[in-house]
N, C-alpha and C positions, 0 to 999 in steps of 0.2 A: 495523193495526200500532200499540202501542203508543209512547208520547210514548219513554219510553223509551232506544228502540231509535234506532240514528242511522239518518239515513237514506244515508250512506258507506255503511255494512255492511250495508243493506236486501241479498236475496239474490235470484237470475236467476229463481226463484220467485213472490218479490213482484213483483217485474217484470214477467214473462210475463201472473200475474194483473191487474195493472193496465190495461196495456194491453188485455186480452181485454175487459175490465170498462169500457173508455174508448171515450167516443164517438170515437173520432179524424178529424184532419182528416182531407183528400180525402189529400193528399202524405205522411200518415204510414200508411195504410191495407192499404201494402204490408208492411207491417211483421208485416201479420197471418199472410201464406204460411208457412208452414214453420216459425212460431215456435217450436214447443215443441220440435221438432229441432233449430231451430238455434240455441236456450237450452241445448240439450244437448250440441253441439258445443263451446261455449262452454266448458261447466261441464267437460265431458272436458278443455278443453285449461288447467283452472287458476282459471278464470274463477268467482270464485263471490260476488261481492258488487258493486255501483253503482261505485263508487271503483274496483278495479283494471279494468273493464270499461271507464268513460271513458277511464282509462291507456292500456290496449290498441289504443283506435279513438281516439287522439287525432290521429294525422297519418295522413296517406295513406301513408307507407312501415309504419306497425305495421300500418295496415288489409290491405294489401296480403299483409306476414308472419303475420297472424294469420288470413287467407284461407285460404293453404297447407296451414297445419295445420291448417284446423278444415273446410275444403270448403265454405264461408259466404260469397257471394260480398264484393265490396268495398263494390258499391252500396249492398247490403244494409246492411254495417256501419258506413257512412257514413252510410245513414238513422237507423241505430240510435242513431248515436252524438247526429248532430243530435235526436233525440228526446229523448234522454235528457240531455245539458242543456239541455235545456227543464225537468227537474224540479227543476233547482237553480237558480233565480231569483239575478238578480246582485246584490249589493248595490245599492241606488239613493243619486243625492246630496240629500238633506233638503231642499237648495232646489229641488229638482223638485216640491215641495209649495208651488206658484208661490202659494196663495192667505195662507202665512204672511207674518206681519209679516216684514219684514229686519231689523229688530230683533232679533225671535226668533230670526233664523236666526245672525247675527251672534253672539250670546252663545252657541248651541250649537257655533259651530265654535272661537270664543274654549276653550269646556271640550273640546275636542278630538275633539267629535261630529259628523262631516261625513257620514255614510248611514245609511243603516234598518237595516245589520248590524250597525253599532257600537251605536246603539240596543236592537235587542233584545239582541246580547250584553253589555253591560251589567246586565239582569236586575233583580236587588234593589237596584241599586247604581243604576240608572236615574233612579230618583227623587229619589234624593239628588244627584245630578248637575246635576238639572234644577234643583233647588230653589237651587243653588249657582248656576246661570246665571241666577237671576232669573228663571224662567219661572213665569208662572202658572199654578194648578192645574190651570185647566182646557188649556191647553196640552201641560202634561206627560201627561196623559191624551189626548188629542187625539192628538199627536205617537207616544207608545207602539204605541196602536192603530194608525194610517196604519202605521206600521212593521213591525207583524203581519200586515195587511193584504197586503204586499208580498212577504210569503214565497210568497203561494199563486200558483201559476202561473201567467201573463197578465195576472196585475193588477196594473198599473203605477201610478205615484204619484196620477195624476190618477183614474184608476179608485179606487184606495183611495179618494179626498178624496169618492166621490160615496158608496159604500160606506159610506163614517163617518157620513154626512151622512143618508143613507138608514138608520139604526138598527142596520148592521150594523158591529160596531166591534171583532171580532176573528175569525179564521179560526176559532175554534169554534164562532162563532154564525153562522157562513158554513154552517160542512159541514152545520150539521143546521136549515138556513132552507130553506122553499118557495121553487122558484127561481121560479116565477110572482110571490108577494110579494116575492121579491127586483128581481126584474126590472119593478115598476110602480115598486116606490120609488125605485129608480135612476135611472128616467126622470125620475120626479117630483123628484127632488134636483139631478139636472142643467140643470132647466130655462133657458132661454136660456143654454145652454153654461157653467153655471156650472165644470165642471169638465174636461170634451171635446167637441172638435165633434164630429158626427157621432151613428150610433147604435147600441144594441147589441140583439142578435137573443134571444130566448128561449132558442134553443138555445144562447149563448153561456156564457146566464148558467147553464143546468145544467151545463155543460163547468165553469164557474168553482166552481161550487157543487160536485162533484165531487173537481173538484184540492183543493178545503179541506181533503178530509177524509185529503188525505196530508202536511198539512203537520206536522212532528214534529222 
């Protein structure tokens, strides 16, 4: 899908293929039954882009009325719905990038920058922002990237910082990186817990490497 395109108005289409195309967990796997019928149930009942389909399945009494008319059951819609924001990652707060100075972080909420969405929606305007809060260069480029980072699906602020750290420093050089080279450098960046405890699985990192290539 081109950059583009929003990913609001992505279609039950793109969708259906995504999913088909995604490793999924164990708990989204149900998702697979009946899909392309019941993307077309959907699409009969109105349903034809990301944005009015979260509308749709946001509480359990739409889930319920948009059952009726579509023969789709609830569970169903309720899995779907949980899936599906999962592809809209939340904005994160900047100081969840626990390894910056508070300095740093101090002068970017002073210029009225407290998440990763204010960050990247800022844009061209981003820099000159920075430059006005006193950040160093290498900061504002730091900072930018972790905040691209953060778009792509499951990767949270600390996973970005190992990301950065590992030579991966934007979701373009995510979606088209070997996730084997991704997933030795990651290890290798995280060492003694530089960025999370714990570990991450190979198959993780192809899931992540994967999600990159929807970020738009």
């Amino acid at each position: 899908m081109s950059a583009a395109r929003s990913k609001k108005t992505a279609d039950l289409e793109f969708l259906g293929k995504r999913l088909e195309k995604t490793d999924l967990i164990p708990s989204q796997r149900p998702l697979l039954d009946g899909l392309s019928q019941n993307l077309s149930a959907l699409e009969n009942a109105g349903i034809h882009d990301l944005d009015t389909l979260r509308k749709r399945v946001k509480t359990a009494a739409s889930r319920a009325a948009l059952s009726e008319v579509t023969g789709v059951s609830p569970e169903y819609l309720n899995l779907l719905r949980r899936t599906v924001e999962g592809l809209f990652p939340k904005p994160r707060p900047l100081s969840e990038f626990h390894w910056l100075k508070k300095e740093t972080l101090g002068r970017l909420e002073t210029a009225g920058l407290k998440t990763t969405h204010q960050v990247f929606e800022a844009g061209n305007d981003w820099a000159e922002k920075a430059r006005k809060a006193k950040l160093a260069k290498q900061e504002i480029q730091e900072i930018q990237s972790l905040s691209d980072l953060c778009r792509v699906q499951w990767v949270s602020p600390s996973f970005a910082g190992a990301l950065f750290a590992a030579g991966f420093e934007t979701a373009e050089a995510l979606c088209v990186a070997d996730p084997e080279a991704v997933h030795a450098a990651v290890l290798k960046a995280n060492e003694n817990a530089r960025f999370f405890r714990g570990s991450v699985g190979l198959r993780d990192i192809r899931r992540l490497v994967a999600a990159a290539e929807y970020v738009f």
